[in-house]
C-alpha positions in Angstrom: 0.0 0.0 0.0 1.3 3.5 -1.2 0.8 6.8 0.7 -1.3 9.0 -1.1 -1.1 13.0 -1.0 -4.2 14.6 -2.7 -3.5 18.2 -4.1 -6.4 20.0 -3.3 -7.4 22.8 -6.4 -7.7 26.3 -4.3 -8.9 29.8 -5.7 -6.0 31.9 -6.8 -6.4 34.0 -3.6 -6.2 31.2 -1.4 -2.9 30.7 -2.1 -0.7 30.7 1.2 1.8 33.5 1.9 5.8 31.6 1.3 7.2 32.9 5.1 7.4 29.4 6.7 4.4 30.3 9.1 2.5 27.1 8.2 -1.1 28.8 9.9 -2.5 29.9 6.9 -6.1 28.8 6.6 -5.5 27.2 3.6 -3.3 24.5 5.2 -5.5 23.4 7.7 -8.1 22.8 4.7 -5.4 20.9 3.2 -5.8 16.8 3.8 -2.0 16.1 5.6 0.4 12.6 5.3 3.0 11.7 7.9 6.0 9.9 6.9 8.7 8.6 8.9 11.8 8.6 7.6 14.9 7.2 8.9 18.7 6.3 8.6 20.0 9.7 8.2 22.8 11.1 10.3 22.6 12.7 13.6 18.9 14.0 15.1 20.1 13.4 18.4 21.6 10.2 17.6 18.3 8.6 16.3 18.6 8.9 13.2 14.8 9.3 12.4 12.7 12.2 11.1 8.8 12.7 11.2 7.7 14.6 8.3 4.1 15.9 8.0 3.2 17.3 4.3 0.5 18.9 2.7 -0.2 20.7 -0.8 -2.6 22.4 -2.9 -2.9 24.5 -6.2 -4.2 26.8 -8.0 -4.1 25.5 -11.3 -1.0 27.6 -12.4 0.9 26.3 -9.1 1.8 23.9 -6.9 2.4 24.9 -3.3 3.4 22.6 -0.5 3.9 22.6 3.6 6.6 20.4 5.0 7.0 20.5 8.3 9.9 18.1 9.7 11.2 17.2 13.0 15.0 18.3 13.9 16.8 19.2 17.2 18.8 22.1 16.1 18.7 24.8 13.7 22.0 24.3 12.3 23.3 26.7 10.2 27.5 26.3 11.0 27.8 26.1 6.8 31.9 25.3 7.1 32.8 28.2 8.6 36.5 29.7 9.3 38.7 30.2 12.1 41.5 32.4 12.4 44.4 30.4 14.3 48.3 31.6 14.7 49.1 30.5 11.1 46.3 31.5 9.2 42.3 30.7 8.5 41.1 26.8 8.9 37.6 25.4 7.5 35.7 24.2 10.4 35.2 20.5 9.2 35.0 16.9 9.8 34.9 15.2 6.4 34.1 18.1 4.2 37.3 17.1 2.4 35.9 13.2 1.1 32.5 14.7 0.8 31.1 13.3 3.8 30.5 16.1 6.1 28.4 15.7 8.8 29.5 18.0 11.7 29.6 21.7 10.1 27.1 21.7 7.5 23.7 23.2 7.0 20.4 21.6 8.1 18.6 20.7 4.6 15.5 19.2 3.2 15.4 17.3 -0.4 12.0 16.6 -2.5 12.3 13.9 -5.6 9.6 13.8 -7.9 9.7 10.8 -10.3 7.2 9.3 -13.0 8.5 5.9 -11.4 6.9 3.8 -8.8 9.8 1.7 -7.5 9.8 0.9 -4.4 13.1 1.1 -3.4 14.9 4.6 -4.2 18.3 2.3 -5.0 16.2 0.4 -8.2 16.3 3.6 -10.1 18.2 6.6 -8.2 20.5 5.3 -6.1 23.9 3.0 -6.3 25.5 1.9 -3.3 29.1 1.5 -3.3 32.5 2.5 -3.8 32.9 3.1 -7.4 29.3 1.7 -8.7 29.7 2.7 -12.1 32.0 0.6 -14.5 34.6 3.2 -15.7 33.7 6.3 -13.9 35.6 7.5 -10.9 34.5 6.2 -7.4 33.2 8.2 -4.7 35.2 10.2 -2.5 32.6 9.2 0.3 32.5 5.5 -0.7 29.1 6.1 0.3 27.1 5.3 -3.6 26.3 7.7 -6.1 22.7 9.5 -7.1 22.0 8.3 -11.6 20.0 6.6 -13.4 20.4 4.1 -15.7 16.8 4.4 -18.5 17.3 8.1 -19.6 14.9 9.2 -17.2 15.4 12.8 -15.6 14.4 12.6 -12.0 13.5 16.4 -10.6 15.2 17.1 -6.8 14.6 20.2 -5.2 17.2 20.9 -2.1 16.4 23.4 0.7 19.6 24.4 2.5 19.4 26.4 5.7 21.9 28.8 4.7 23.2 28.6 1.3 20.2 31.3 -0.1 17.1 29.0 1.5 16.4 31.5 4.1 16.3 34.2 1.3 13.7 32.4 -0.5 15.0 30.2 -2.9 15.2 26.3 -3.4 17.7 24.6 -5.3 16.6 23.0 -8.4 18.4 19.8 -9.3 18.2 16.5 -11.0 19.1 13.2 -11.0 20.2 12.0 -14.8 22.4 9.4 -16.4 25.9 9.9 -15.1 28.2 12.6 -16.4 31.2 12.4 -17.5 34.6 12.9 -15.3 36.7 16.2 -14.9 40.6 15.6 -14.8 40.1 16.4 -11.1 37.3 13.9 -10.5 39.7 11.0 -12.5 42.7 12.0 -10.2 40.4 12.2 -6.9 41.1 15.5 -5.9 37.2 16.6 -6.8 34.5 14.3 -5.5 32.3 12.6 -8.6 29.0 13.3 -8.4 27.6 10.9 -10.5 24.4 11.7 -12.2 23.4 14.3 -10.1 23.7 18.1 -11.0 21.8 21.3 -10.9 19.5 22.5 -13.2 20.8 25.5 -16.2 21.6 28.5 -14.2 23.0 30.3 -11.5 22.8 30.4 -8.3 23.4 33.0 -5.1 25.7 31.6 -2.9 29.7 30.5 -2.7 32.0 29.0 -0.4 34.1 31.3 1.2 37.3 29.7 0.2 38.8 27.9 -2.9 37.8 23.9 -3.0 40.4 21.2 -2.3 40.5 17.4 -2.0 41.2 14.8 0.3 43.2 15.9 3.3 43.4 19.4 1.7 41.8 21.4 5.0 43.9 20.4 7.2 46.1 23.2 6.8 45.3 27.0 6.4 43.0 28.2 3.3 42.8 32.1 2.9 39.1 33.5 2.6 37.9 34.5 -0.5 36.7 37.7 1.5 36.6 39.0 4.9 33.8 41.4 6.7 33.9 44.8 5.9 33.2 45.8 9.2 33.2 42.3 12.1 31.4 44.1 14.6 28.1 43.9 11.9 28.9 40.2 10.8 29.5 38.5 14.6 26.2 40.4 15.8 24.0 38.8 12.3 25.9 35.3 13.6 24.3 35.5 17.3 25.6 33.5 19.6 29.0 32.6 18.3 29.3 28.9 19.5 31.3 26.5 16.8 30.2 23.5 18.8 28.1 21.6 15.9 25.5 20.1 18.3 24.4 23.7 20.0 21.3 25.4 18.1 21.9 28.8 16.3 19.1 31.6 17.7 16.0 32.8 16.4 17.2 34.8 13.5 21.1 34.3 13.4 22.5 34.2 9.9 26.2 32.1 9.2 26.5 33.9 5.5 27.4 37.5 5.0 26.4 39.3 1.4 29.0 40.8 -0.8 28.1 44.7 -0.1 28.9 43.2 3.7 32.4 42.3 2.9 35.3 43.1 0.7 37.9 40.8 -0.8 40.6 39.4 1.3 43.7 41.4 1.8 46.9 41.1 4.6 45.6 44.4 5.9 41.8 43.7 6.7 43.0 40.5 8.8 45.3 41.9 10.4 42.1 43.5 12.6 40.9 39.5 13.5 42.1 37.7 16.5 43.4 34.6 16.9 40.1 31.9 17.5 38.4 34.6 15.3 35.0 32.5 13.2 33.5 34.4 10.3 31.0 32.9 8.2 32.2 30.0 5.1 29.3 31.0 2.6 29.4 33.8 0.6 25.5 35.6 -0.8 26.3 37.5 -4.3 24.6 37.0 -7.6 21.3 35.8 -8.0 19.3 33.0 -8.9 18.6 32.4 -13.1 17.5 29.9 -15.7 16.1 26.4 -14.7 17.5 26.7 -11.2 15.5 29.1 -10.2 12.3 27.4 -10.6 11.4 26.8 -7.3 10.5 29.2 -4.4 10.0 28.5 -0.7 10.3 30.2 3.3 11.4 28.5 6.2 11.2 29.0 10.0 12.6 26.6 12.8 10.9 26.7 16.6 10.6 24.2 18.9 12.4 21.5 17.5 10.6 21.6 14.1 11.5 22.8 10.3 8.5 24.2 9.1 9.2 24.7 5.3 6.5 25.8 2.4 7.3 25.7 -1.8 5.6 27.1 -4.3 6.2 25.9 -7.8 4.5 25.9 -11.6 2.7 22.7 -12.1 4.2 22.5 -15.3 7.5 24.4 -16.0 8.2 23.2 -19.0 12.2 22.1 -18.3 13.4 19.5 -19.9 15.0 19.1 -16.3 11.6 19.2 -14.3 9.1 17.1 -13.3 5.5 18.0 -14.4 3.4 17.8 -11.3 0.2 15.7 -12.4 -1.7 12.8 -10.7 0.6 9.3 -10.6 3.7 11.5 -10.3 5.6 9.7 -7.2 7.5 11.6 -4.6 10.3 11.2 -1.9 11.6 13.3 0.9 14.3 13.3 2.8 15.9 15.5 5.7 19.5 16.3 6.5 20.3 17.4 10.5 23.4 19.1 9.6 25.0 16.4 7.3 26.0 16.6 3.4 24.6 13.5 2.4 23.4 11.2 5.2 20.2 12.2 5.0 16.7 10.3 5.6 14.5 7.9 3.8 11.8 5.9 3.7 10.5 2.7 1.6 7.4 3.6 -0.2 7.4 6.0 -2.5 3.9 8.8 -2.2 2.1 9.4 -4.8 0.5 12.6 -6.0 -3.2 12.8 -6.7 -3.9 16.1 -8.2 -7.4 17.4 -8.3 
């Protein structure tokens, strides 16, 4: 037996307001499914992650409410520390791809025109190096392709690369790329058959990417804040301890107009233990990748999180959202890719 979400049609001015305030009446109109997902990393050690969801549209969108159980509102995004010999990324495993200390709290949808009911028959490969040929995984953890042609759509939250300024990250899963030099040698992790859609988006590390083992000595940040007093007060509580909860409204990015490239001079004003943030806002999201919209808010031990987008967006790289269209989600508590799952796929019923 499959879950079923039904996708309720709404009048245009129904439509809920995107701020991650999941009250609007609309929502409790809307008919909800709870899923439990589990195997992911961390949430306090459990591993396991309720997730209550809920949609509607209007006949030119889809919007929906998920609302997911985490312990923290993690937002530590690989930040940097000044020590005696220079700035250090804040990681764990950042290096192999495996992060699961310092890294942003995210949520991931997958809508597929397939059924299967395990994600591995058509998504996911465990192991190593799964694909004859192609590089293995810096992880050793699988890689995201598939192997028909299909084009599976994945949006990705994150909690602060851009996703508390609105936007989600539109991805896919397709057949597997080919390699870089870098990804051949192993000094870039292969990503398989996963990408982002055509476009940009808003956010950059804060320092130049390197491979295994390459953090453990001083990187120097691609910028610095223009003035720390500003940056350390938008931070909060300044606590690099990856299991204590960032306050109501503390932000681990600063913009571009907020900083200025790095230079001997401007550090020279840090001290030593010194953290500034690892993710860099400039630009602005274009093309395919900026197809999907959504506002989050954490309280209480919850991830309230609502998504607006066109039924039909006509990307080659998108899902159209229609009745018998299947979907998965999944929930990360501060970890790059050891995220949740569960068995049976839900399908969409839209009215």
């Amino acid at each position: 037996m499959r879950d079923e979400l039904l996708i309720r049609r709404i009048a245009p001015s129904e439509a809920p307001v995107l701020d991650g305030d999941v009250s609007d009446p609309v929502w409790r109109s809307a008919r909800p499914i709870t899923v439990l997902t589990n195997q992911g990393g961390n949430f306090d050690g459990k591993g396991t992650s309720e997730v209550e969801i809920r949609a509607v549209h209007d006949g030119e969108k889809v919007y929906f409410s998920f609302v997911w159980s985490d312990p923290t509102r993690s937002l530590k995004h690989l930040p940097l520390i000044k020590k005696k010999d220079g700035w250090y990324v804040v990681q764990d495993n950042y290096d192999v791809g495996d992060e699961h200390g310092y890294h942003e709290d995210k949520f991931s949808v997958l809508l597929t025109n397939s059924g299967a009911l395990l994600a591995g028959d058509r998504t996911f490969h465990a192991g190593r190096a799964p694909i004859e040929g192609k590089p293995a995984s810096l992880s050793g953890r699988g890689l995201h392709y598939t192997t028909n042609g299909e084009i599976v759509d994945v949006w990705q939250w994150h909690a602060t690369r851009g996703g508390l300024l609105g936007f989600v990250d539109d991805g896919y899963f397709g057949p597997p790329a080919e390699p870089s030099k870098d990804e051949v040698a192993g000094r870039s992790s292969y990503k398989g058959g996963f990408a982002a859609d055509p476009g940009t988006a808003n956010f950059e590390d804060n320092f130049e990417q390197r491979g295994p083992e390459g953090y453990h000595g001083p990187v120097r940040p691609k910028r610095l804040p223009r003035d720390w007093r500003v940056t350390w007060a938008a931070m909060g509580r300044v606590e690099v301890n990856p299991d204590v909860s960032e306050s109501d409204g503390a932000r681990w990015w600063m913009t571009e107009d907020e900083s200025l490239p790095y230079s001997p001079e401007l550090e020279a004003r840090y001290p030593v233990n010194a953290v500034i943030p690892g993710v860099i806002i400039r630009g602005q999201y274009t093309g395919d990748r900026a197809d999907v919209r959504g506002a989050a808010r954490w309280a209480a031990g919850r991830w309230a999180l609502e998504i607006a987008r066109r039924l039909d967006t006509g990307s080659p790289y998108d899902v159209r959202i229609a009745s018998g269209v299947f979907m998965r989600v999944a929930a990360f508590d501060r970890s790059q890719i050891r995220h949740t799952r569960h068995i049976r796929p839900i399908r969409l019923e839209v009215q």
